[in-house]
mmCIF entry with sequence, helices, sheets and N, C-alpha, C, O atoms, coordinates in Angstrom:
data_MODEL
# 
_entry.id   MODEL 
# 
_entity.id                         1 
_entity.type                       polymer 
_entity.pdbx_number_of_molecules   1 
# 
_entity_poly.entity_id                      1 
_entity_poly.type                           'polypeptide(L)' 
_entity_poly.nstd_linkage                   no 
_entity_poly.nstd_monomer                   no 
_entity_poly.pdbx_seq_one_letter_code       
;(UNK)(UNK)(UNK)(UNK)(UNK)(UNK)(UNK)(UNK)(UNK)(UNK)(UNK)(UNK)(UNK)(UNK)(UNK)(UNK)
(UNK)(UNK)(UNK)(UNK)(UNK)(UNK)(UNK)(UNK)(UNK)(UNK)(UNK)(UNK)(UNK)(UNK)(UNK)(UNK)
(UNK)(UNK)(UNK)(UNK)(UNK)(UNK)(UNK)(UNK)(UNK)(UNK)(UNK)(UNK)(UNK)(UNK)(UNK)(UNK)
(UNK)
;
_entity_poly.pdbx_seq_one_letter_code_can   XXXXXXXXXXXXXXXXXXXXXXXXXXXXXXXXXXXXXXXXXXXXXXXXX 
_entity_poly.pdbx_strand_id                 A 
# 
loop_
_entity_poly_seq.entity_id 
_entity_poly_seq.num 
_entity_poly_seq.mon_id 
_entity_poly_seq.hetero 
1 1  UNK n 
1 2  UNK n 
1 3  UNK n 
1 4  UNK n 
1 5  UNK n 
1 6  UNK n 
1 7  UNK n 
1 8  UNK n 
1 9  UNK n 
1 10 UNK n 
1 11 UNK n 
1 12 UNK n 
1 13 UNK n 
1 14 UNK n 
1 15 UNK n 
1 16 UNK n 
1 17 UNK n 
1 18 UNK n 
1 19 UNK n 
1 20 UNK n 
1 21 UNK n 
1 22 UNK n 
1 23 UNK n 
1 24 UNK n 
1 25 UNK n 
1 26 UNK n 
1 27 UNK n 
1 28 UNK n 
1 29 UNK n 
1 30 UNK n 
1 31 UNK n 
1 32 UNK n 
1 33 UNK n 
1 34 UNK n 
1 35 UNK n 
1 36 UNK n 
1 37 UNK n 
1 38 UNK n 
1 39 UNK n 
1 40 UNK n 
1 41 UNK n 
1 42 UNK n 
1 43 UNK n 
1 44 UNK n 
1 45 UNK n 
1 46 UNK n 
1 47 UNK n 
1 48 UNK n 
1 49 UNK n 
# 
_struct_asym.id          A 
_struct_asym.entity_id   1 
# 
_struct_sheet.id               AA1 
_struct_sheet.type             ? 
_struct_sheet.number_strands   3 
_struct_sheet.details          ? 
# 
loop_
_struct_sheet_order.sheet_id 
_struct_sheet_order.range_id_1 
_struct_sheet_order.range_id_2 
_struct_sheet_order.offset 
_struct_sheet_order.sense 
AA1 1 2 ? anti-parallel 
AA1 2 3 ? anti-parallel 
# 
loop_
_struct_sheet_range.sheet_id 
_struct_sheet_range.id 
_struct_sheet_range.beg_label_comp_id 
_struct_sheet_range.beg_label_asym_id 
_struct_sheet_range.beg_label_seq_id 
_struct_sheet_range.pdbx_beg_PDB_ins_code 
_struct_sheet_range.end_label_comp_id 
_struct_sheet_range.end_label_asym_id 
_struct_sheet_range.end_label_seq_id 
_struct_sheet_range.pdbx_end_PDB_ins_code 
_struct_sheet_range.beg_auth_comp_id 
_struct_sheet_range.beg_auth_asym_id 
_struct_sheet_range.beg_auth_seq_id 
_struct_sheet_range.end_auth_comp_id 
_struct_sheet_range.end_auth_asym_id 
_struct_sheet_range.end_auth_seq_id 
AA1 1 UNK A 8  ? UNK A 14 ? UNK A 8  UNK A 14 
AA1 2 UNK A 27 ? UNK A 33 ? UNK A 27 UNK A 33 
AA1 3 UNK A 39 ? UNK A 45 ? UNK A 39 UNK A 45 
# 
loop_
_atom_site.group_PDB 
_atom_site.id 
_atom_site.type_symbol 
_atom_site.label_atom_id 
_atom_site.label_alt_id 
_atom_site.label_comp_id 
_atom_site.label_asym_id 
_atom_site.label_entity_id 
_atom_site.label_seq_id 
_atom_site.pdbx_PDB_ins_code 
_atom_site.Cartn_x 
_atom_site.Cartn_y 
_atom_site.Cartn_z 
_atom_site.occupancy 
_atom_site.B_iso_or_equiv 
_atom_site.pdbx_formal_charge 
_atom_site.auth_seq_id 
_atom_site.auth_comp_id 
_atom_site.auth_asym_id 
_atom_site.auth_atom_id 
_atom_site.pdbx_PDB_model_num 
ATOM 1   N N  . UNK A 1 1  ? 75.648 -138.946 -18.949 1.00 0.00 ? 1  UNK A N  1 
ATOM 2   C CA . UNK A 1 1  ? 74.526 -139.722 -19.443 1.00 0.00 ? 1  UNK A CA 1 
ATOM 3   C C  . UNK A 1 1  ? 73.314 -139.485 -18.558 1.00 0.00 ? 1  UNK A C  1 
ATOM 4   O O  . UNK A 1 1  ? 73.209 -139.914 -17.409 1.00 0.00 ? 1  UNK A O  1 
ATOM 5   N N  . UNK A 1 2  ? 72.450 -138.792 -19.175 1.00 0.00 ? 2  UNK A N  1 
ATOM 6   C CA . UNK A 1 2  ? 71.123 -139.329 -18.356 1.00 0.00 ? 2  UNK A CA 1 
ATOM 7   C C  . UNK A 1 2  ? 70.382 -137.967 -17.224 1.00 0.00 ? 2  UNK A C  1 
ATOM 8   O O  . UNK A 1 2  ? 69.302 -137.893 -16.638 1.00 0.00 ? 2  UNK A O  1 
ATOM 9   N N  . UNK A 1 3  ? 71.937 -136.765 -17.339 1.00 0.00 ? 3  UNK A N  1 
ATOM 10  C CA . UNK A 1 3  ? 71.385 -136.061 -16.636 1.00 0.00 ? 3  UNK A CA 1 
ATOM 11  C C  . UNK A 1 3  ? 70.702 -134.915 -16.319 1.00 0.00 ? 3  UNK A C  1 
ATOM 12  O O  . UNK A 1 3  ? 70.835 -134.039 -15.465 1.00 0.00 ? 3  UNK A O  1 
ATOM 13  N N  . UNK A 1 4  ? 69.658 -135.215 -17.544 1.00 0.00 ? 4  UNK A N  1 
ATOM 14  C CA . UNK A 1 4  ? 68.392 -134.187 -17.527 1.00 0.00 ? 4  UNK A CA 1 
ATOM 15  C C  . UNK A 1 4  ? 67.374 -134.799 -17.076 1.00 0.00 ? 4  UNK A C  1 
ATOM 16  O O  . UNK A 1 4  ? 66.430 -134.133 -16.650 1.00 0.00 ? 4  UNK A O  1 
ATOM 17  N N  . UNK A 1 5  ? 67.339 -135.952 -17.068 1.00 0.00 ? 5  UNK A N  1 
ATOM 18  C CA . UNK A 1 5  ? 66.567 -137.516 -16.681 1.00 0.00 ? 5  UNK A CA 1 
ATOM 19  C C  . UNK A 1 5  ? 66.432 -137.286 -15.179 1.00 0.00 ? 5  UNK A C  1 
ATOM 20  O O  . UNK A 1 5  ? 67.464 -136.821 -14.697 1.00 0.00 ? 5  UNK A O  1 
ATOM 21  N N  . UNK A 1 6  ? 65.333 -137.506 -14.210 1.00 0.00 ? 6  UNK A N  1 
ATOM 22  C CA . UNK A 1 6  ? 65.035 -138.019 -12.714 1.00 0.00 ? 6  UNK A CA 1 
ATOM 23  C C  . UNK A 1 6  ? 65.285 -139.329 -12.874 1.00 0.00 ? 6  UNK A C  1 
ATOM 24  O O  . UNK A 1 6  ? 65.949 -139.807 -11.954 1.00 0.00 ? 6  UNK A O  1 
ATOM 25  N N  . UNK A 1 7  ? 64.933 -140.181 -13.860 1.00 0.00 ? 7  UNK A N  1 
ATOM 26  C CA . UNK A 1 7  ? 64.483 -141.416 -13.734 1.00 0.00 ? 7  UNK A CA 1 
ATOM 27  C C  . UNK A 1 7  ? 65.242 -142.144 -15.040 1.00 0.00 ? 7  UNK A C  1 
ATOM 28  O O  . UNK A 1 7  ? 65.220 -141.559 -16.123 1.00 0.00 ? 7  UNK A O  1 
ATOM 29  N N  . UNK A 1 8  ? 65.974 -143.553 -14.892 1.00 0.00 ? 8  UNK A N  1 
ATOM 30  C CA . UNK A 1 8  ? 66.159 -143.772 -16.215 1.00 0.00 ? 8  UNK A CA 1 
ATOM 31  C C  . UNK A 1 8  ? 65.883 -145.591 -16.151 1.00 0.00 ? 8  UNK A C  1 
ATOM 32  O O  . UNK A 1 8  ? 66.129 -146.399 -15.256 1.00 0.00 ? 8  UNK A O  1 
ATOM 33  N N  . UNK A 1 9  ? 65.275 -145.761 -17.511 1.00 0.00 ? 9  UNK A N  1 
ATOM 34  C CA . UNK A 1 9  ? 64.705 -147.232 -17.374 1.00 0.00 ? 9  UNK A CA 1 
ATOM 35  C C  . UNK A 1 9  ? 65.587 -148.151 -18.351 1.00 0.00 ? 9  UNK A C  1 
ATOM 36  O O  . UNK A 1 9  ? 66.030 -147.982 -19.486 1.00 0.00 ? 9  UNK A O  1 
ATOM 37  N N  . UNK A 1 10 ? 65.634 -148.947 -17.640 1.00 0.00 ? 10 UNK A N  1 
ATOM 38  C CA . UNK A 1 10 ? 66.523 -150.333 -17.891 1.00 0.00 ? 10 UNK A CA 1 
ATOM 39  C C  . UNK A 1 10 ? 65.685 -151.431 -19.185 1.00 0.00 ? 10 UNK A C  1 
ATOM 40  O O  . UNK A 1 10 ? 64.530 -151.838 -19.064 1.00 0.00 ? 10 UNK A O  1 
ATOM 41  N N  . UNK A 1 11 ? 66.379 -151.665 -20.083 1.00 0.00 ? 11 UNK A N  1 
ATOM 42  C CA . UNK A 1 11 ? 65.426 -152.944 -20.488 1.00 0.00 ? 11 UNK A CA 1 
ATOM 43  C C  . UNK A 1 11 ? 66.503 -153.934 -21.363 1.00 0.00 ? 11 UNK A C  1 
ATOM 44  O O  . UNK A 1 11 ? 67.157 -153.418 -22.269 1.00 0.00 ? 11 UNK A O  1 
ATOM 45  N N  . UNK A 1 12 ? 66.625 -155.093 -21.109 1.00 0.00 ? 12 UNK A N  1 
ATOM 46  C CA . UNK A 1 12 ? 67.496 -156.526 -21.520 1.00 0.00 ? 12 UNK A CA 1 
ATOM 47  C C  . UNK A 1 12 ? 66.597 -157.039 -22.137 1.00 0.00 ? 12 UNK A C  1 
ATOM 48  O O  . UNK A 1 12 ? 65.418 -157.012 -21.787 1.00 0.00 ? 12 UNK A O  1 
ATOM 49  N N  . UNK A 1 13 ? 67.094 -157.644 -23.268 1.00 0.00 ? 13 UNK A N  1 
ATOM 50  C CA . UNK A 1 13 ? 66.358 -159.221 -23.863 1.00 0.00 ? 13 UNK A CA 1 
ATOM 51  C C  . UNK A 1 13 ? 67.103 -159.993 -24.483 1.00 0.00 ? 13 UNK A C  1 
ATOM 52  O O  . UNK A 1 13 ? 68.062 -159.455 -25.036 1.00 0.00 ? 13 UNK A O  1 
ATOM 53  N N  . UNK A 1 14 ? 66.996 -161.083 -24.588 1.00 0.00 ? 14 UNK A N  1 
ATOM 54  C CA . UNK A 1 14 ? 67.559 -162.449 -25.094 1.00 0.00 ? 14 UNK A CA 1 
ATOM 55  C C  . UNK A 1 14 ? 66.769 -162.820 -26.586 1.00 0.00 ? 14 UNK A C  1 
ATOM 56  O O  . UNK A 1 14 ? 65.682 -163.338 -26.843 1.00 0.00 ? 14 UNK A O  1 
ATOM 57  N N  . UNK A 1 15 ? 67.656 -162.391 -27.252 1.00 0.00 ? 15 UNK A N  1 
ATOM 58  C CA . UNK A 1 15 ? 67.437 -162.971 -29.139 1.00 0.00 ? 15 UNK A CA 1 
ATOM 59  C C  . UNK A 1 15 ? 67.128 -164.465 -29.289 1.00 0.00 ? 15 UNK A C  1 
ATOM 60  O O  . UNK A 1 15 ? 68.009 -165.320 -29.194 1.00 0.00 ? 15 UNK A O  1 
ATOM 61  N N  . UNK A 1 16 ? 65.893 -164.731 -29.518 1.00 0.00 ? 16 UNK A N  1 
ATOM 62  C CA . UNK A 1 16 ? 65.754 -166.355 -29.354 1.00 0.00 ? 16 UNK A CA 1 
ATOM 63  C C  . UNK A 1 16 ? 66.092 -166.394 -31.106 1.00 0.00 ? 16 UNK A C  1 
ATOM 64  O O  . UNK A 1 16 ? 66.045 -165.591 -32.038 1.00 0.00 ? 16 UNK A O  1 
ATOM 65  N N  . UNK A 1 17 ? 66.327 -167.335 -30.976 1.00 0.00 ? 17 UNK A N  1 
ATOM 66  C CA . UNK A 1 17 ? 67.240 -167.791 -32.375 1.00 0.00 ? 17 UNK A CA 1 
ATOM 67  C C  . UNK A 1 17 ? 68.475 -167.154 -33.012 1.00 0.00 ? 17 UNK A C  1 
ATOM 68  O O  . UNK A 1 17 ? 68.535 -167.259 -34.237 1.00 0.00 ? 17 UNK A O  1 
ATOM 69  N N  . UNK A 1 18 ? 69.764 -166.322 -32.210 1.00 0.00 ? 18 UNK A N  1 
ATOM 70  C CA . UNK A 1 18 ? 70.083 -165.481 -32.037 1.00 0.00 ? 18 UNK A CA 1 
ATOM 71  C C  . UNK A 1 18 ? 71.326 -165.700 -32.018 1.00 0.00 ? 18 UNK A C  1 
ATOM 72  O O  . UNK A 1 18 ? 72.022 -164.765 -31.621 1.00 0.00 ? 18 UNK A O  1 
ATOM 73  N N  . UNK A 1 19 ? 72.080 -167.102 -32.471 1.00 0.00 ? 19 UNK A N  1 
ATOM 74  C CA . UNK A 1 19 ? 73.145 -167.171 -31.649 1.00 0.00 ? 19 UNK A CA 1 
ATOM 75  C C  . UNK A 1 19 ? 74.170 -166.891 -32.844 1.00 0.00 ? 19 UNK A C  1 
ATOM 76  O O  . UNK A 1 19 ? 73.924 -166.880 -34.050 1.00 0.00 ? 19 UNK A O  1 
ATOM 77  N N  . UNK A 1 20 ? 75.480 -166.651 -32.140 1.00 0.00 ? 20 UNK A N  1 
ATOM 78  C CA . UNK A 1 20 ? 76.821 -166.441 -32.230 1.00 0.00 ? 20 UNK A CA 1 
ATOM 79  C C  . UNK A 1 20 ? 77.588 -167.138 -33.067 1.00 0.00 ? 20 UNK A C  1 
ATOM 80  O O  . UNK A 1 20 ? 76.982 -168.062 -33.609 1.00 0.00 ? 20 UNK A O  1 
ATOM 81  N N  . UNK A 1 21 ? 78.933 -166.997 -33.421 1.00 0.00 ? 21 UNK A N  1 
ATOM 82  C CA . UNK A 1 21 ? 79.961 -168.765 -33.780 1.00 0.00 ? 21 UNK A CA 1 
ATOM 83  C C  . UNK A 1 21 ? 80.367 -169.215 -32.865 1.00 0.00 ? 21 UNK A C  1 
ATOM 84  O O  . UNK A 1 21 ? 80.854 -170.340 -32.978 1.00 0.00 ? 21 UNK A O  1 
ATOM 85  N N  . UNK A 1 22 ? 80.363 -168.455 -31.316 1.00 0.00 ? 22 UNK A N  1 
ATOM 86  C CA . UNK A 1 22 ? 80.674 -169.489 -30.322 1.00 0.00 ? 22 UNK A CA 1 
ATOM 87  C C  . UNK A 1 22 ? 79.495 -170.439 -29.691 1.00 0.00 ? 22 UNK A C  1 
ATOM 88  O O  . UNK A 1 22 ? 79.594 -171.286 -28.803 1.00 0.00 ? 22 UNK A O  1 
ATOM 89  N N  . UNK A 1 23 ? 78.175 -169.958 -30.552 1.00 0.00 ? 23 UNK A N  1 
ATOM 90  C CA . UNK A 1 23 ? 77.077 -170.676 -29.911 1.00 0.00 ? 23 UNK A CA 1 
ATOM 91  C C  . UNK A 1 23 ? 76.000 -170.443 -28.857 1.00 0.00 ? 23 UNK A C  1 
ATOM 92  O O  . UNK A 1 23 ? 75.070 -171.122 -28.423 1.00 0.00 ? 23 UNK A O  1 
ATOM 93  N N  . UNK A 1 24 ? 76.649 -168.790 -28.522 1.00 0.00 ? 24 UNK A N  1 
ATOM 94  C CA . UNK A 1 24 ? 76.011 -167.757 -27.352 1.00 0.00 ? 24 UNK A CA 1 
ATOM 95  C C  . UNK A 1 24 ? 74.588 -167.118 -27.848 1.00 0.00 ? 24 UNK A C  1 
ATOM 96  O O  . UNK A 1 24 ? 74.487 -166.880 -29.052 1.00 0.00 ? 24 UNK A O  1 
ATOM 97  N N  . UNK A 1 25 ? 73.704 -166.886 -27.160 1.00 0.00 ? 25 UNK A N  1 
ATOM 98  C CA . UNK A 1 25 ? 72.413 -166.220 -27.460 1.00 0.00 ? 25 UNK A CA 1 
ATOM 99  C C  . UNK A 1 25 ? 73.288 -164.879 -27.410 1.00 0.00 ? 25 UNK A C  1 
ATOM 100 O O  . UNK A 1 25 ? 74.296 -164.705 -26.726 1.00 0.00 ? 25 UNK A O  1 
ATOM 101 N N  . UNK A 1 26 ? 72.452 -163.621 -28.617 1.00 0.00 ? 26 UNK A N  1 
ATOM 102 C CA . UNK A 1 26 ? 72.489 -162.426 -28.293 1.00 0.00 ? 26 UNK A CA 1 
ATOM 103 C C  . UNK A 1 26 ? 71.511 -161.797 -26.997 1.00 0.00 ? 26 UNK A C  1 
ATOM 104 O O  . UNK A 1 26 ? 70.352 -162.114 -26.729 1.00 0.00 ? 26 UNK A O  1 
ATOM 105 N N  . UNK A 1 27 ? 72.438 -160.754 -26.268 1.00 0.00 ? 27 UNK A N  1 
ATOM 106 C CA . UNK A 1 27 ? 71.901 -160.333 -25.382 1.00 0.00 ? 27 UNK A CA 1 
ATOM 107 C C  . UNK A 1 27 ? 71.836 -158.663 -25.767 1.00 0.00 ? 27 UNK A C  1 
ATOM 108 O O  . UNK A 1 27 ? 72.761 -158.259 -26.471 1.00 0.00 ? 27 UNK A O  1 
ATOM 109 N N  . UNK A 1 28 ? 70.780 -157.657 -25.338 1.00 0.00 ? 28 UNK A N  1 
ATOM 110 C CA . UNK A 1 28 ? 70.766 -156.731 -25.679 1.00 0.00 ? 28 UNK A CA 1 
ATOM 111 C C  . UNK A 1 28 ? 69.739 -155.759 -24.560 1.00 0.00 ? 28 UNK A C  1 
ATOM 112 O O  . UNK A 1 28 ? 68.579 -155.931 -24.186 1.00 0.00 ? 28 UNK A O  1 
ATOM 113 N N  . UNK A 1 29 ? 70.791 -154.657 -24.234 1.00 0.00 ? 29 UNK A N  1 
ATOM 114 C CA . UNK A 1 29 ? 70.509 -153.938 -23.219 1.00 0.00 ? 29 UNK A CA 1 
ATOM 115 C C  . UNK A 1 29 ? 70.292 -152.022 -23.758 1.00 0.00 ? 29 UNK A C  1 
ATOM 116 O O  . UNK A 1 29 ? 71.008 -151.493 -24.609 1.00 0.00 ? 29 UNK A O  1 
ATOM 117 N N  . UNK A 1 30 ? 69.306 -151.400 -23.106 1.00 0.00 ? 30 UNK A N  1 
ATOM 118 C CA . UNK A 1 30 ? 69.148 -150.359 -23.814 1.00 0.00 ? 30 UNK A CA 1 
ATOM 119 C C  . UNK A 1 30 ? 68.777 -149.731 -22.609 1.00 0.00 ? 30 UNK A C  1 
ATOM 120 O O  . UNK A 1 30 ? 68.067 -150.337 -21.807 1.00 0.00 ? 30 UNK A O  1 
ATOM 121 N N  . UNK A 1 31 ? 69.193 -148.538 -22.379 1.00 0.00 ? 31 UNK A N  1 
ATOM 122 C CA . UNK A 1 31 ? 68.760 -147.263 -21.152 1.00 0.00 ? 31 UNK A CA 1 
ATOM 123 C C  . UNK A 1 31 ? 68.295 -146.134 -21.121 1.00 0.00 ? 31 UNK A C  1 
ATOM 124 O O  . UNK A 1 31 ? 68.961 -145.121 -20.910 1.00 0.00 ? 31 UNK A O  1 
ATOM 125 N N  . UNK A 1 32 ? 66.794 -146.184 -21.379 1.00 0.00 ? 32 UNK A N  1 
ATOM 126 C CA . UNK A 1 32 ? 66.196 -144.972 -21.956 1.00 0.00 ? 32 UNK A CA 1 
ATOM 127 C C  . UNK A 1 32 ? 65.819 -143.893 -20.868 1.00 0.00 ? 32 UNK A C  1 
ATOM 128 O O  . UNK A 1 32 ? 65.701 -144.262 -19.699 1.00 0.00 ? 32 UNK A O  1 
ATOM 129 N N  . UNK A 1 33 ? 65.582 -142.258 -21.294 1.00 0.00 ? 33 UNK A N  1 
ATOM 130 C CA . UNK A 1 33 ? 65.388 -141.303 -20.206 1.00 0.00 ? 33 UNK A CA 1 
ATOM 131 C C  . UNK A 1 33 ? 64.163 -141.225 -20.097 1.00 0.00 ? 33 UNK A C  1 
ATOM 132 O O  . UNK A 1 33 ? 63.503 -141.181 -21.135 1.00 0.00 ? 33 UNK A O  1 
ATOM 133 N N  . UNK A 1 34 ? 63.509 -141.187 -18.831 1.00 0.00 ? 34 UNK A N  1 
ATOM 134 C CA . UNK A 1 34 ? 62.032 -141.207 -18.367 1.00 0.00 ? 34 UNK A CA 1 
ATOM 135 C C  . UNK A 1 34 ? 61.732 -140.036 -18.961 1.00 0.00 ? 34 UNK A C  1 
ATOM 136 O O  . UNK A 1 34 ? 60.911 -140.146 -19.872 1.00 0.00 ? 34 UNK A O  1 
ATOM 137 N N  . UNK A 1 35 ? 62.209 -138.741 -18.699 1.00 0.00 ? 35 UNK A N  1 
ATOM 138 C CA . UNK A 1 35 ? 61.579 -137.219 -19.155 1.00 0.00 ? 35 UNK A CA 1 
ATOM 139 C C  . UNK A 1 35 ? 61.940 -136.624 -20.673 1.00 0.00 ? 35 UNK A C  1 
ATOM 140 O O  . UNK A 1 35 ? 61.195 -135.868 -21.296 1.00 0.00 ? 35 UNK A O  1 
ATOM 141 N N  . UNK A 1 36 ? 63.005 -137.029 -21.061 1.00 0.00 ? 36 UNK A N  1 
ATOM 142 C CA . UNK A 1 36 ? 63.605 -136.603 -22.773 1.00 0.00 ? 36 UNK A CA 1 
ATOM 143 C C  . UNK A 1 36 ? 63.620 -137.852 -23.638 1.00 0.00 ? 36 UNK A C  1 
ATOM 144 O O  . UNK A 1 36 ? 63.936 -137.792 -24.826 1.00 0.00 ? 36 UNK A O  1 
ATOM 145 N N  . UNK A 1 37 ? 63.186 -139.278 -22.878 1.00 0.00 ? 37 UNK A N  1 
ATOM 146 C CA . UNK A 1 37 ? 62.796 -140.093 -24.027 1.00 0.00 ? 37 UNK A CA 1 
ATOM 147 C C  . UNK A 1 37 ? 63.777 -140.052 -25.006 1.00 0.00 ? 37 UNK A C  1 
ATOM 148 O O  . UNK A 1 37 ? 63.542 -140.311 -26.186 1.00 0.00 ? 37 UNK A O  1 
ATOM 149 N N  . UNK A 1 38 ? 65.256 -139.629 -24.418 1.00 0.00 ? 38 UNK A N  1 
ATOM 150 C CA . UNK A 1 38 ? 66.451 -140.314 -24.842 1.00 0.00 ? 38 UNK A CA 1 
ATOM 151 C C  . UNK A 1 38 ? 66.495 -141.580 -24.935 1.00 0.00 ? 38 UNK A C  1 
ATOM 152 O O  . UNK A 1 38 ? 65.971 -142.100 -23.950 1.00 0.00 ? 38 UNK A O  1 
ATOM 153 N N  . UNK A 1 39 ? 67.063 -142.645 -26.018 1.00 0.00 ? 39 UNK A N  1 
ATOM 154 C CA . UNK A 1 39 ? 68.028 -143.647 -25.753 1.00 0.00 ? 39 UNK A CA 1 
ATOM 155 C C  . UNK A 1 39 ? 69.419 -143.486 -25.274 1.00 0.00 ? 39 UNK A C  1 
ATOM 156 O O  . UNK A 1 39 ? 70.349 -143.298 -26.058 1.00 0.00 ? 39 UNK A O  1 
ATOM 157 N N  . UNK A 1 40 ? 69.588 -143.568 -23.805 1.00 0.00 ? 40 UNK A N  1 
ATOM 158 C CA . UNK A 1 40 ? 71.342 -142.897 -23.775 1.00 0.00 ? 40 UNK A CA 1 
ATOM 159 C C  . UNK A 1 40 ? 72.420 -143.661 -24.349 1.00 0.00 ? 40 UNK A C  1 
ATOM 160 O O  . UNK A 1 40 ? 73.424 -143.318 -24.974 1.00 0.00 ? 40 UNK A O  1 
ATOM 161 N N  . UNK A 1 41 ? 71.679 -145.506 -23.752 1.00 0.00 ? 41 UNK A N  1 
ATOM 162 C CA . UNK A 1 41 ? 72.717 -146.293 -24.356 1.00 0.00 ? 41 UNK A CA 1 
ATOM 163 C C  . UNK A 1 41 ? 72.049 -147.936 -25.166 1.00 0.00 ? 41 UNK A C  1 
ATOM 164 O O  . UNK A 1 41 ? 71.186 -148.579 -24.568 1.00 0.00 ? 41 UNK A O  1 
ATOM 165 N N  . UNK A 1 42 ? 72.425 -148.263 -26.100 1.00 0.00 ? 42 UNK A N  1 
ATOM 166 C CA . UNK A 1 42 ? 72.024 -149.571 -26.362 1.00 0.00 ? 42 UNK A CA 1 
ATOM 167 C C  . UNK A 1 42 ? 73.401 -150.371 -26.724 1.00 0.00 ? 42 UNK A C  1 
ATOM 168 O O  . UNK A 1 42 ? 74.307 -149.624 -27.093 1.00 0.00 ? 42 UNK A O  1 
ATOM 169 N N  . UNK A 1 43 ? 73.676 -151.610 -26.686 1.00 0.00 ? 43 UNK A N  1 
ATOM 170 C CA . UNK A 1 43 ? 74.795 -152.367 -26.176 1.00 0.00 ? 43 UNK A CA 1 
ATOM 171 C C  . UNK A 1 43 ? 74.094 -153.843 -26.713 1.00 0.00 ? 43 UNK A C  1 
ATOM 172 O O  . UNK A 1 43 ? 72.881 -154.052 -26.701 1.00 0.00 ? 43 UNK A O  1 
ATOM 173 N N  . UNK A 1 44 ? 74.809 -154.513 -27.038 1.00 0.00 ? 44 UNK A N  1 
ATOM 174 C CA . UNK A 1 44 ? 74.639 -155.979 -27.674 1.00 0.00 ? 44 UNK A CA 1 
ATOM 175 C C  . UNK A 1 44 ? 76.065 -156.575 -27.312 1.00 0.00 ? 44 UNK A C  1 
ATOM 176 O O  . UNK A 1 44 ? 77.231 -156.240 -27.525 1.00 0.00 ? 44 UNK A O  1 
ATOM 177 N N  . UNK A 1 45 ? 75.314 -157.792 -26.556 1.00 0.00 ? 45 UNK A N  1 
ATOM 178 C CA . UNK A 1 45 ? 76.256 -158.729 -26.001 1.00 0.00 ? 45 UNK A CA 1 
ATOM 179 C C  . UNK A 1 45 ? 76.195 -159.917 -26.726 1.00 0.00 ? 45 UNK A C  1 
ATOM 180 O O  . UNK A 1 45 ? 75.085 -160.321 -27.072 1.00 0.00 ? 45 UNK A O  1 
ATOM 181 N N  . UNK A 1 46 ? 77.215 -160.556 -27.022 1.00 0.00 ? 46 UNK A N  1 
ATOM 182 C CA . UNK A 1 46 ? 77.057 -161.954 -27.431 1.00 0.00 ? 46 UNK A CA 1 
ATOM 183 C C  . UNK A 1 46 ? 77.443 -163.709 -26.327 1.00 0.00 ? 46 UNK A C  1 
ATOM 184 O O  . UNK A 1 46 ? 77.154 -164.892 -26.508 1.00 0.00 ? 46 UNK A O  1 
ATOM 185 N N  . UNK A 1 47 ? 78.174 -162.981 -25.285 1.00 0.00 ? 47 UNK A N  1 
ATOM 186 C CA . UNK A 1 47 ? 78.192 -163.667 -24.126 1.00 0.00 ? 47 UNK A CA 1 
ATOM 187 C C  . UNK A 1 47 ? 77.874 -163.261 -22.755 1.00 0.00 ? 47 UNK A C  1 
ATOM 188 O O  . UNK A 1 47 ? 78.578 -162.638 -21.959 1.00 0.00 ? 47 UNK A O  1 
ATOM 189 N N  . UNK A 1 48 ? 76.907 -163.638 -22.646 1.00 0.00 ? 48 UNK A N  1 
ATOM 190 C CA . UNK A 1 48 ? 77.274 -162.951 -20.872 1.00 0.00 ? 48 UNK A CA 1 
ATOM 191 C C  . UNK A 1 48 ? 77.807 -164.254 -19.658 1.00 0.00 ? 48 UNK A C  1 
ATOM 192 O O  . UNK A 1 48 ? 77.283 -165.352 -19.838 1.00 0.00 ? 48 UNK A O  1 
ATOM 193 N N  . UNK A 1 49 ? 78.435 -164.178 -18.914 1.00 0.00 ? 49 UNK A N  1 
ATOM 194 C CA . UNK A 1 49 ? 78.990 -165.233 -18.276 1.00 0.00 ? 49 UNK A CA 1 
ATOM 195 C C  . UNK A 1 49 ? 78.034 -165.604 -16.797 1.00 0.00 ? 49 UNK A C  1 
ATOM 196 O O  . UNK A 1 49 ? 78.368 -166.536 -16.065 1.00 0.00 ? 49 UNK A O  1 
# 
């Protein structure tokens, strides 16, 4: 992952109005490449502890 990339940027956010059946906000994380402007990874959480 990532390794044509020098640099790779992080970004999280919290789904306001977003929630779950257990009642959890969605959480959602994505890791894009500074130089190829890849998305390497995006990931959706529904709990984080």
């Amino acid at each position: 992952m990532g390794k044509d990339d020098r640099a790779l940027a992080m970004d999280d956010k919290v789904m306001k109005n977003a929630i779950d059946a257990q009642g959890y906000q969605t959480h959602i994380l994505s890791v894009i490449g500074q130089e190829s402007n890849t998305c390497h990874t995006q990931k959706t959480s529904g709990h984080c502890p």
